[in-house]
N, C-alpha and C positions, 0 to 999 in steps of 0.2 A: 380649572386653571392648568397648563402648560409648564414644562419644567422649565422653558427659556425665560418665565417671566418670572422666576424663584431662583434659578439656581444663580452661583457667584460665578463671574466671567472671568476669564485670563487670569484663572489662579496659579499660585506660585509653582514649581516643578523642581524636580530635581534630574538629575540626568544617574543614567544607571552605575556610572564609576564614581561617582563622588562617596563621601565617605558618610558615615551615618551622625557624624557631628556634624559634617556640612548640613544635613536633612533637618538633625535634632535644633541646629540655630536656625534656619527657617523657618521654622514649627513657631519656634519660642519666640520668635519677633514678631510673626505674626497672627500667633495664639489661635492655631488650629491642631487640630489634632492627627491632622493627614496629610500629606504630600504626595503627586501625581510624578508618576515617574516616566520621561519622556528622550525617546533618543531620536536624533535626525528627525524632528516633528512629530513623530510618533508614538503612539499612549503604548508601553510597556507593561506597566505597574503600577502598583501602591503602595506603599508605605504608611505605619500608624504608626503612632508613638509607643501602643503597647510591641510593635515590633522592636522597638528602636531599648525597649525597659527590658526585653530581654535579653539583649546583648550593652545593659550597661557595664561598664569599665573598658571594652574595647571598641569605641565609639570610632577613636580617630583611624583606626587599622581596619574595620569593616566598610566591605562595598553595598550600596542601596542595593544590587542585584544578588547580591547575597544571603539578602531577606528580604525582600520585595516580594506580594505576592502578583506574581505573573499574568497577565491576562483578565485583570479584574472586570465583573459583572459591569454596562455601561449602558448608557439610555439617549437617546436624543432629545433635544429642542420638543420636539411636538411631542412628546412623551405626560401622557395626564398625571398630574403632582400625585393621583392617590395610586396610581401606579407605581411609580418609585417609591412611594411608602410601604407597599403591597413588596415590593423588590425588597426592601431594607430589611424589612421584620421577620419576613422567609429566610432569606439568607443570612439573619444576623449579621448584620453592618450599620455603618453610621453616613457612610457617604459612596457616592456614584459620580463618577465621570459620566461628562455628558461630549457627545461625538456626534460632530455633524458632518456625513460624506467623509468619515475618516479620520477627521480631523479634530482635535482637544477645543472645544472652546469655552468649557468649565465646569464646574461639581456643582453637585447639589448634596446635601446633608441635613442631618435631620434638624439642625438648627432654621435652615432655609425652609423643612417645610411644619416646622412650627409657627414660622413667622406667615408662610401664606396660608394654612390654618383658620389664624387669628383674625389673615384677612380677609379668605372667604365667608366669615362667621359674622365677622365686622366687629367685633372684641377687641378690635385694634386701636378704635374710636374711642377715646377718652372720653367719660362718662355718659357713657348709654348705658342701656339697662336690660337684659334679656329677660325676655315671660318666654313661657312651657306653658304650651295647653296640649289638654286631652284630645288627640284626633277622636274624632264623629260623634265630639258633642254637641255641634251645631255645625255652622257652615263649612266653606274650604278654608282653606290658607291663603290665596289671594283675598276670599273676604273679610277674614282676619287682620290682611294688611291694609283693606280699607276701611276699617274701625281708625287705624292708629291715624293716615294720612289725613282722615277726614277732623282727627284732634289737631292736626297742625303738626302731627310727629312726623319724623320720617325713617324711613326703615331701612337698614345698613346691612340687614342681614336676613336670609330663612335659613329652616333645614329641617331632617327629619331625623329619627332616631325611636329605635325600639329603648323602652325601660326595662333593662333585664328582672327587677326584681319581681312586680307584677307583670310581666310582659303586656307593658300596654306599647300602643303606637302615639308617639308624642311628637309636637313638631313647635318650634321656636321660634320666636321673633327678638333681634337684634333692632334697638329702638332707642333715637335719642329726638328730644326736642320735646318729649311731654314725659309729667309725674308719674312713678312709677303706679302709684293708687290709681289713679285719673286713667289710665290707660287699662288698668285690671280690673278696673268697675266696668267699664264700657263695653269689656270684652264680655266680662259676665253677665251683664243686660242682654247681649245678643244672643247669649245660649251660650259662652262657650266655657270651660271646665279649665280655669286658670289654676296650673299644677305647683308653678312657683315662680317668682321675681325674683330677678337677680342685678 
């Protein structure tokens, strides 16, 4: 997935003279934690609210350019969502301006990519039911997905993942429209090492 189909568009801004109450009421009315800072079209800065907690009590007498930090890290459109996650966690940050040709046309945060997370996984989908099996105890993972289709399920989601404890290699299926039983019998009839239902 893509940061333009995660991230938020034409988020709010502040301009670099205004004052850190002007910032702190934008924040609070729209219950983010950051504001982009932008002058004659152009991405400046950023602002957090933990900037804004350190100069509580002279809120109304402080310039955004004051304490903005200047020149913040920024990604594009076409930028893969586990890239700016990769971006956030190095850098410790919670959010990224996103700049197409120059130009601001919105953030992405870590709120945005918990939500597409959920939806690459398919966990997004009210009541489905994820299984974990054992990679190469029987077939592939498309043949695994045709176990579930062949029950009338359908499947929302794959993926893979090492198990740090016993370093094994596990890969899951995201599944709704058959019994959580009914689906982990079926699987185990074929050969395959169902780890857990969730």
């Amino acid at each position: 997935m893509l940061v333009r189909y995660c991230m938020t568009r034409d988020p709010v801004t502040v301009g670099p003279q205004d004052t850190l109450a002007i910032a702190q009421e934008k924040m609070t009315a729209g219950r983010f934690r950051r504001v982009l800072v932008v002058q004659d079209g152009v991405l400046v800065g950023i602002l957090t609210d933990r900037d804004i907690r350190r100069h509580a009590g002279v809120e109304e007498r402080t310039k955004v350019q004051a304490v903005m930090t200047e020149r913040p890290l920024t990604v594009s459109p076409l930028t893969p969502v586990e890239e700016a996650a990769r971006l956030m966690l190095a850098h410790q940050i919670s959010g990224l301006p996103v700049l197409e040709n120059g130009k601001l046309i919105g953030i992405i945060t870590t709120s945005d990519i918990l939500k597409a997370f959920l939806e690459l996984t398919g966990a997004a989908v009210a009541q489905s039911i994820r299984i974990n099996l054992l990679a190469g105890t029987a077939g592939s993972l498309p043949e695994a997905v045709k176990v579930i289709t062949d029950l009338g399920g359908e499947v929302l989601g794959v993926g893979t993942y090492r198990e740090p404890v016993h370093d094994q290699h596990v890969f899951f299926l995201r599944v709704r429209g058959v019994e959580a039983q009914v689906a982990s019998t079926a699987l185990q009839q074929k050969g395959y090492t169902v780890l857990h239902v969730h």
